[in-house]
C-alpha positions as CSV (number, residue, x, y, z in Angstrom):
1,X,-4.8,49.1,73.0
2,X,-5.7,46.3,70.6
3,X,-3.6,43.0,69.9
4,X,-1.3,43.5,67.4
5,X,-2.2,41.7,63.8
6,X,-0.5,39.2,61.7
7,X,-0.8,37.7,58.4
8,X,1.0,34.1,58.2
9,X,1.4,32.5,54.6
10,X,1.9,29.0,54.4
11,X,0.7,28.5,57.6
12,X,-0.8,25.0,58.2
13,X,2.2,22.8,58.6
14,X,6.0,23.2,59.7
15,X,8.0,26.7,60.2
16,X,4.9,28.7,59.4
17,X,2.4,26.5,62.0
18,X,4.9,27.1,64.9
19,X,5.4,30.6,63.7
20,X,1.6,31.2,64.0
21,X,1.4,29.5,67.2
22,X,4.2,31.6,68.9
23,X,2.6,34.9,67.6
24,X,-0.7,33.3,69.5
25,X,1.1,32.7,72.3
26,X,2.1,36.3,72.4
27,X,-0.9,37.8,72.3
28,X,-1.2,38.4,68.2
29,X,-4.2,37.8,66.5
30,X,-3.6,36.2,63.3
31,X,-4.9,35.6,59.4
32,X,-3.4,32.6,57.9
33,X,-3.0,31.6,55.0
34,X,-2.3,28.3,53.3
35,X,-3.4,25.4,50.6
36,X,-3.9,22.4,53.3
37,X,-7.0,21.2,54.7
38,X,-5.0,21.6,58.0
39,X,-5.2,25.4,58.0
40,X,-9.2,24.8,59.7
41,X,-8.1,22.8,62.4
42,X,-4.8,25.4,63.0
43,X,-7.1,28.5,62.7
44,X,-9.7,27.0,64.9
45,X,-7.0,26.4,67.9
46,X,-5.6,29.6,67.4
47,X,-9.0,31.5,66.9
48,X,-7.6,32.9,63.9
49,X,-8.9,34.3,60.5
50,X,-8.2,31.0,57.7
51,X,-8.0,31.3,53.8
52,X,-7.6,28.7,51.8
53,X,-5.0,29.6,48.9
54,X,-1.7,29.5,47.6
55,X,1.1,32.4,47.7
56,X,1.4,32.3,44.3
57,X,-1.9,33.3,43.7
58,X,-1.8,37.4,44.0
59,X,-5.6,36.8,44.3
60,X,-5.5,34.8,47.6
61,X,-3.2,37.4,49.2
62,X,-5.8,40.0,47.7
63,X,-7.7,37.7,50.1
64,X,-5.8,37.1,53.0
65,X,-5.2,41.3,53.3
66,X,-9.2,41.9,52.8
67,X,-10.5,39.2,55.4
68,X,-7.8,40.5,58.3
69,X,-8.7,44.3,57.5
70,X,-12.6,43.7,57.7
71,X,-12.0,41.1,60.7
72,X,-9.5,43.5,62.7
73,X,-9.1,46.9,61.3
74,X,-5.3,46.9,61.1
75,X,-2.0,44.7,59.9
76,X,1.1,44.7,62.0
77,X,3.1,41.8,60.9
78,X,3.5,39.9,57.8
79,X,5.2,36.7,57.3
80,X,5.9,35.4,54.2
81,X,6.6,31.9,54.1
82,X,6.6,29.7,51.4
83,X,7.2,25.9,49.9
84,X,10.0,24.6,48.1
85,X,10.7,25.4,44.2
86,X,11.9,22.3,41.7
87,X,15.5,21.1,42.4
88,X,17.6,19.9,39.5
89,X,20.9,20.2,38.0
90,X,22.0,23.8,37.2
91,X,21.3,23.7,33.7
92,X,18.6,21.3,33.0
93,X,16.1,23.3,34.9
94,X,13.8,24.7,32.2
95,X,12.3,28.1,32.0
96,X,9.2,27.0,33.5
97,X,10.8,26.1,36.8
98,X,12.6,29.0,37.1
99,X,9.0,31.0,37.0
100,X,7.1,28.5,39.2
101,X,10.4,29.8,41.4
102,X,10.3,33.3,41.0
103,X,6.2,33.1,41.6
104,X,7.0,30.6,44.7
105,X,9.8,32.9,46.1
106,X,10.2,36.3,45.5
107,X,6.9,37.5,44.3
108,X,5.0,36.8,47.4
109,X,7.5,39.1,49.1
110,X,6.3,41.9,46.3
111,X,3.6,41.5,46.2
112,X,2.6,41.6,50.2
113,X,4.6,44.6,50.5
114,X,2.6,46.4,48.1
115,X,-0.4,45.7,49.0
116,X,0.2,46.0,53.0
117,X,2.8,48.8,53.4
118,X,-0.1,51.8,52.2
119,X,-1.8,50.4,55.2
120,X,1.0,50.3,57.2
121,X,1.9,53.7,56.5
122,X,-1.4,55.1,57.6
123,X,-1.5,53.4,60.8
124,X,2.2,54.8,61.5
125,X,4.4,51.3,61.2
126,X,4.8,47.4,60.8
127,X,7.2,45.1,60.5
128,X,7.3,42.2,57.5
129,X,9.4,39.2,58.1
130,X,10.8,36.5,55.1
131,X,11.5,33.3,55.9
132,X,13.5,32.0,53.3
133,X,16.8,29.8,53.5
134,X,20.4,29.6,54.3
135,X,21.2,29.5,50.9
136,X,20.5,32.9,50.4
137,X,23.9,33.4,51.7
138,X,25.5,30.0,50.8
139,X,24.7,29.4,47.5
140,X,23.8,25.5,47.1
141,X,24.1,23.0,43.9
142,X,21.5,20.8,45.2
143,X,18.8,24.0,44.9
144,X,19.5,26.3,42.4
145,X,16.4,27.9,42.1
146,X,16.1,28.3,45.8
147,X,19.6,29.7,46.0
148,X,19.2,32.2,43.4
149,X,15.9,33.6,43.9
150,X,16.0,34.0,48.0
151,X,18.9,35.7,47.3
152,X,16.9,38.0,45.6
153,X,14.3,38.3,48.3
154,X,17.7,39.3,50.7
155,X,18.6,42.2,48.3
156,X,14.8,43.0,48.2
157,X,14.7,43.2,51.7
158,X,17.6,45.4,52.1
159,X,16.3,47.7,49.6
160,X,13.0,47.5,51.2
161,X,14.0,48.4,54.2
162,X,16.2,51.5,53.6
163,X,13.1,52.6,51.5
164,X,10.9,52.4,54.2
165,X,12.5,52.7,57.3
166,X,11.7,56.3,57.7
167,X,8.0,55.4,57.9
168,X,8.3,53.2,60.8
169,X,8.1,50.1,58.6
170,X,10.7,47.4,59.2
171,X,11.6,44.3,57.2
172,X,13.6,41.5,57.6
173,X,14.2,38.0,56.9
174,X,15.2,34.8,58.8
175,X,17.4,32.2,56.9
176,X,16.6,28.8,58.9
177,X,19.1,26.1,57.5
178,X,18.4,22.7,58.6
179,X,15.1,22.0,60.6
180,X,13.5,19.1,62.1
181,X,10.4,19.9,59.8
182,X,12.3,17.5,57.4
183,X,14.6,14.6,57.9
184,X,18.8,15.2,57.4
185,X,20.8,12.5,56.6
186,X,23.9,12.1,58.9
187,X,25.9,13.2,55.8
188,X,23.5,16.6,56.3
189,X,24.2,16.4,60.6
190,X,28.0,16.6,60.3
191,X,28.1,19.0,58.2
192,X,26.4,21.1,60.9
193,X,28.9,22.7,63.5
194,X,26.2,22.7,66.1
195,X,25.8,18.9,65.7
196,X,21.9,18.8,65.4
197,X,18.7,20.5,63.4
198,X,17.1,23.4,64.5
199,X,13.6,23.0,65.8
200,X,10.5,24.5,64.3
201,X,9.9,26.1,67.7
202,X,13.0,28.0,67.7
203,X,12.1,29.3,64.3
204,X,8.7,30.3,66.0
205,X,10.3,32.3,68.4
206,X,13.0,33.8,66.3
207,X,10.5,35.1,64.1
208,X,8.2,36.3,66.6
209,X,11.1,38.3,68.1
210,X,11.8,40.2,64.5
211,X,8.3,40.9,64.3
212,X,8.2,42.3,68.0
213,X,8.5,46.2,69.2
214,X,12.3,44.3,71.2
215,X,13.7,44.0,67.6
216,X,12.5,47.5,66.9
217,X,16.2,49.2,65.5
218,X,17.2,45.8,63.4
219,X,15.8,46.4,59.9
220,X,17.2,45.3,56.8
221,X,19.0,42.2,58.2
222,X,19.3,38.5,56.9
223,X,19.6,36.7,59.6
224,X,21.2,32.9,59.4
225,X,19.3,30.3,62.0
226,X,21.9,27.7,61.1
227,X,23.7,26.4,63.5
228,X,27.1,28.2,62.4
229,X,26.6,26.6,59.0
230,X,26.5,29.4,57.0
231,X,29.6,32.5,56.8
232,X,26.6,35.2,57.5
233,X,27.4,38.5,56.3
């Protein structure tokens, strides 16, 4: 049997490097996909497939789809990660940033799943992962945008999943809240129950986990990685 197949966006730095390297380290190969010049250097350790792009281009995951089909024949797994959008107060965010959001968020997540779940159909099943945020669940002030829009990519994923669960094809999403990929004030720290940020290697394997044939009956979840921060559902 062949090594299962993943797609990474984002890939080259942070949550999405230490997803991609966990995936490695359990025997996935990988296509990654990201803007920095550090996705070479990644790709080459990792003996993955690298193209240089940005989610928000549906061209470079035209891209990213095409190069791991001719490389590998198949597509397992699909992480969608992505940056930040522009933070603001609630109402003097224009219209622009609200698109830049909605391209930066949610469409990566549509676009990914309608490109990869035909092929995932054929092959008999997959699984697609969102990393998004906390504040899906726990609306914050200090990011509207992000607030709003990944909890849009948590209803998509619920709907997602129930439309697609009889196929074999899972999705889910993984809502880290405060991680060591970025520095928290100690305002930030005590706000956390667990008294510290998660790690960008715990994200790794938490996401590897969803993606695996052990998280095979969990589909449709949003899953907090906060530290007890967030309520949950």
């Amino acid at each position: 049997m062949s090594p299962k197949v993943a797609l990474v966006t984002a890939a080259s730095r942070g949550m999405g490097a230490a997803i991609a390297r966990e995936l490695h380290a359990q025997g996935w190969q990988l296509a990654l996909l990201a803007r920095s010049e550090e996705l070479e250097s990644l790709a080459l350790e990792l003996g993955a497939v690298a193209i240089r792009g940005s989610v928000t281009n549906p061209q470079d995951l035209d891209r990213l789809v095409d190069a791991a089909m001719a490389t590998y024949g198949h597509i397992d797994g699909v992480v969608v990660n992505t940056g930040h959008p522009p933070k603001g107060d609630l109402l003097d965010l224009s219209d622009e940033d609200w698109r830049m959001g909605l391209d930066l968020l949610l469409l990566p997540t549509v676009r990914l799943a309608r490109r990869v779940t035909p092929l995932m159909i054929r092959q008999g099943g997959g699984a697609f992962l969102n990393l998004t945020s906390a504040a899906a669940l726990e609306p914050n002030l200090a990011f509207p945008i992000s607030s709003a829009l990944r909890a849009s990519v948590a209803a998509y994923t619920r709907m997602f999943a129930r439309r697609f669960a009889a196929q074999n094809i899972r999705m889910n999403s993984l809502l880290p809240g405060f991680v060591d990929s970025h520095e928290a004030s100690a305002e930030t720290l005590a706000t956390i129950p667990q008294g510290r940020l998660g790690t960008v290697e715990e994200v790794g394997k938490a996401a590897a986990f969803l993606l695996s044939d052990a998280a095979a009956y969990l589909n449709g979840v949003n899953l907090p990685m906060d530290g007890a921060l967030s309520r949950g559902l």
